[in-house]
N, C-alpha and C positions, 0 to 999 in steps of 0.2 A: 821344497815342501809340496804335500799333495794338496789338490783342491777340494774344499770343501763345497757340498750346495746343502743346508739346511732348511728342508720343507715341511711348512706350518699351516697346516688344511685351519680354516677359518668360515663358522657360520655363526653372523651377527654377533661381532668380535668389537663392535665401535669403543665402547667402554673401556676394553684392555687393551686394545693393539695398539696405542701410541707410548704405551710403557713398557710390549713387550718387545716393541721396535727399538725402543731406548736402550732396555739391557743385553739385547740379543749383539747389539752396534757397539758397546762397551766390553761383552766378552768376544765379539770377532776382533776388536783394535786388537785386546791383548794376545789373543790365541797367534794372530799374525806377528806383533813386536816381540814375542816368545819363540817365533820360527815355527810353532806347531802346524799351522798349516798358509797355505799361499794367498797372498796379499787378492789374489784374483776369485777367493774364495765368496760363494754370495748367500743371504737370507732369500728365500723365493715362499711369497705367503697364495696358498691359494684359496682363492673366493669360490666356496659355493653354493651358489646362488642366494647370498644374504639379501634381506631387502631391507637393511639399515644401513649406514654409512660405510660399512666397510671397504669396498671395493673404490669409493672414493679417498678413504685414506690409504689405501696400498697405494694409488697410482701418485699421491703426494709424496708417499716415502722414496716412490721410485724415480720422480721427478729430484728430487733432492739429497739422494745421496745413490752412487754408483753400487751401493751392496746389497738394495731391495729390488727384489724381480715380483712382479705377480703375475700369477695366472687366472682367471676367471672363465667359470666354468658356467655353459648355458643356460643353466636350470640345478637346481638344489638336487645331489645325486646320492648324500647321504656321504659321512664320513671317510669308509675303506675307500669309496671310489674317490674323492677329491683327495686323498692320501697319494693314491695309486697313480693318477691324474701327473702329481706331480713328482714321482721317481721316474715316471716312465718319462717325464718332459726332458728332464736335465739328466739321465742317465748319459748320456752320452758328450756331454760339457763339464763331467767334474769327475773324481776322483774315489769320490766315497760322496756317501748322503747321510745324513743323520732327521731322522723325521722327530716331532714331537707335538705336542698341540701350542695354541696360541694363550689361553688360560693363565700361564707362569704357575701351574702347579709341580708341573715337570721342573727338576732343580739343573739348570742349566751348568751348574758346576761340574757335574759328570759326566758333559763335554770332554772335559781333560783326561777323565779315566778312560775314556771310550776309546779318544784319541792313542792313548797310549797300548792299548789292546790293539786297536789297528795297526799300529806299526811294528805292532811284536808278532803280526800276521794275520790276524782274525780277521778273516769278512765279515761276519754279523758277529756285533756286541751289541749286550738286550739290557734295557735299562730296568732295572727290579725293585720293587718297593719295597724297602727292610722293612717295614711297618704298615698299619691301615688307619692310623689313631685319629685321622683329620672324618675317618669315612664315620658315617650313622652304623648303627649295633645292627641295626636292618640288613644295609647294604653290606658290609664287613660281612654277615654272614651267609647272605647270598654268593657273595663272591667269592669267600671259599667254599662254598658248594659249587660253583658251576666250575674250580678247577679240577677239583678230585673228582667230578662227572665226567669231566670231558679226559682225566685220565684215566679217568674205569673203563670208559668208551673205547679205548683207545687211541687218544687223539694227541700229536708229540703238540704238547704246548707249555710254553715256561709260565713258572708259578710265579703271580703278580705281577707279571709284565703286561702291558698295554700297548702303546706303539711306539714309544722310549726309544729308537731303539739307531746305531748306525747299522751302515750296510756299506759296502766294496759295491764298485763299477763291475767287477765278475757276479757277485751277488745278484746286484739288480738286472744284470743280463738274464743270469738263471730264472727269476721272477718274472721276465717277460715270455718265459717261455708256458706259464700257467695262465691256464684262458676260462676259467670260470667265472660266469656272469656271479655267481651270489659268490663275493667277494666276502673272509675271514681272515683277515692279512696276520692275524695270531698265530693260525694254525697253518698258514701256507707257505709262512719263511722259513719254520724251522726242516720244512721239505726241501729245502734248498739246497741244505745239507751242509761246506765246506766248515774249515774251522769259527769256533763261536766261544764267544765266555759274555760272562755279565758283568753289570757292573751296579751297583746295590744304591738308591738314591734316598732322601726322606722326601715325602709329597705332600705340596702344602697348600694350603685353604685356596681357592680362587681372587686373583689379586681385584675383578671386579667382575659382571654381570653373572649371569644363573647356566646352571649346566645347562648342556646338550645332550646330557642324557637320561631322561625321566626316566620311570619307573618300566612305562611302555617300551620304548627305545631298548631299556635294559633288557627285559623279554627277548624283544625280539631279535636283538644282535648274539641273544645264546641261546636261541632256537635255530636261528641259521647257522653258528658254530658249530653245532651238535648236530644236525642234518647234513651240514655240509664234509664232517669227516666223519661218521660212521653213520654203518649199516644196525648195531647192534638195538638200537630201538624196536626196530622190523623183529631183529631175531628173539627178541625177549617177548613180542605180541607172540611170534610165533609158539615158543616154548611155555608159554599161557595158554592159550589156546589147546595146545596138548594137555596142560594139565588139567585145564577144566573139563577138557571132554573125555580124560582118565576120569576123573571124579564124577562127572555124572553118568559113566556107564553101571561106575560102584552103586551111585545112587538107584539107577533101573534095575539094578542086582535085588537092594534091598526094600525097595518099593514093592517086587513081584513076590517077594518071601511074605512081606508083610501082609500084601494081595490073598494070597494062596492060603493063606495062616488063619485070615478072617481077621485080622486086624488093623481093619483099613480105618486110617481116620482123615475125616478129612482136612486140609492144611495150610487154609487161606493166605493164612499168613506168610507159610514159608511157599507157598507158590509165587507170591506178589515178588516177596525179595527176590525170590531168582530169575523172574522175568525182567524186573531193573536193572539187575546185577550185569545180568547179561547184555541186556540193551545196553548198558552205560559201556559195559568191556568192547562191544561192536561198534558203538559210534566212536571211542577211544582209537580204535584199532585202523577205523577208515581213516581217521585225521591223520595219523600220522603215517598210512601209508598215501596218502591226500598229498602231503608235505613234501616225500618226497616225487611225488607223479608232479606236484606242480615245480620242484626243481628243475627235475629234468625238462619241461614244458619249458622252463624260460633260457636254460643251456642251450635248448636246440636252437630256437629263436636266436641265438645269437647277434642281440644286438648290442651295440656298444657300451661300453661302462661310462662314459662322461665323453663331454663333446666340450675341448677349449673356445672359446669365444675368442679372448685373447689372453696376448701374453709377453707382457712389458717385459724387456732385458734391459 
């Protein structure tokens, strides 16, 4: 049987991680007495940079049973990267990887579907939420707005998937060969390419502490998704831009008739709003060409995504 390494990016996780360490250890026995994958197979939790207990409880897990590995990462790098942190650790000691978060909202049962995808050939199987009924009316509909944005955009990303998800030892090789500092590991797998299927989960409440991902967080991880695979923002300032300055030639058309006609009056009102109108469109326009000049700005810098401190086997 192949070997499994499941990677569980962890920020200030103390509250859950001794229960997610419980059942993750209860479905590796059976996964293994099942023959589904190899007895050598491990849990690897990475730390980053919490500044609660957590990285103390990783190294107790790993002091106390052969199937908990951690890694601990220098400083807090932010989710994608302490994900990425740890595919790129153990790519080359396992067989396949299945990420997930530390939470227990992800239903660990679909382990076994995923499993069975991979051996009917798929390198990436994406774990997919048939529902959203645990989320707020808010969030639920934010979230289907930033996926049919990011596929208006053009961006190949699966609908309601999060990091769910396994991957093949070919897979993760292919992923190391993407070297973008502003990390969207949503939209960068399915560039990978080889074969893929889903497999459909229900996602349930937080077994204990508070997200990690506010309202701000949320922002800003689908502002970098959205920048980081398309150009079309740029192009649609662009084709505004045209339009408004088709429109106000019409306007100096009809201004100079009215001019000429003696019917001039004058327009305070509608002067003001188009002086807003436009300033608001102009500082609009520099932001997000801002957005992406500051991407490129931190691509080229090319420094590293996360830096291991260590890392218990």
């Amino acid at each position: 049987m192949d070997k499994l390494y499941l990677v569980v990016p962890c920020y200030n996780e103390e509250e859950v991680l001794p229960e997610t360490a419980r059942r993750l250890a209860a479905k590796f026995d059976n996964l293994i007495a099942g023959g589904k994958i190899s007895p050598e197979s491990k849990v690897v939790f990475v730390d980053d940079g919490s500044k609660d207990r957590t990285w103390e409880i990783i190294e107790g897990l790993n002091e106390s049973s052969p199937l908990f590995q951690g890694i601990k990462l220098s400083r807090n790098k932010g989710h994608q990267n302490a994900l990425l942190a740890g595919l790129m650790a153990v790519k080359d000691e396992c067989d396949m990887t299945i990420s997930m978060d530390a939470d227990l909202q992800d239903d660990i049962d679909a382990i076994d579907r995923m499993l069975e995808k991979y051996y009917d050939g798929c390198d990436v199987v994406y774990g997919v939420r048939s529902e959203r009924k645990t989320d707020s009316a808010f969030k639920r509909t934010t979230a289907h707005g930033f996926y049919k944005i990011m596929k208006l955009l053009g961006a190949d990303i699966i609908y309601n998937h999060a990091d769910y998800r396994l991957m093949s030892r070919r897979a993760l090789d292919a992923l190391s060969e993407f070297r973008e500092v502003n990390l969207f590991l949503r939209g960068i797998v399915p560039l990978v390419g080889f074969k893929s299927d889903t497999v459909e989960y229900k996602r349930t409440e937080r077994f204990a502490g508070q997200s990690k991902y506010p309202l701000k967080k949320m922002i800003s991880f689908a502002l970098n998704g959205i920048t980081s695979f398309s150009i079309k923002p740029i192009r649609m300032i662009t084709l505004l831009g045209i339009l408004i300055f088709s429109v106000s030639i019409l306007m100096l058309v009809y201004f100079l008739i009215r001019h000429f006609s003696g019917n001039t009056v004058q327009g305070w009102t509608t002067l003001a709003a188009s002086v807003w109108a436009i300033g608001g469109l102009q500082l609009l326009a520099i932001g997000v060409v801002g957005e992406y000049i500051g991407k490129m700005y931190m691509e080229t810098k090319a420094r590293p995504k996360y830096v291991i401190e260590k890392y218990l086997k």
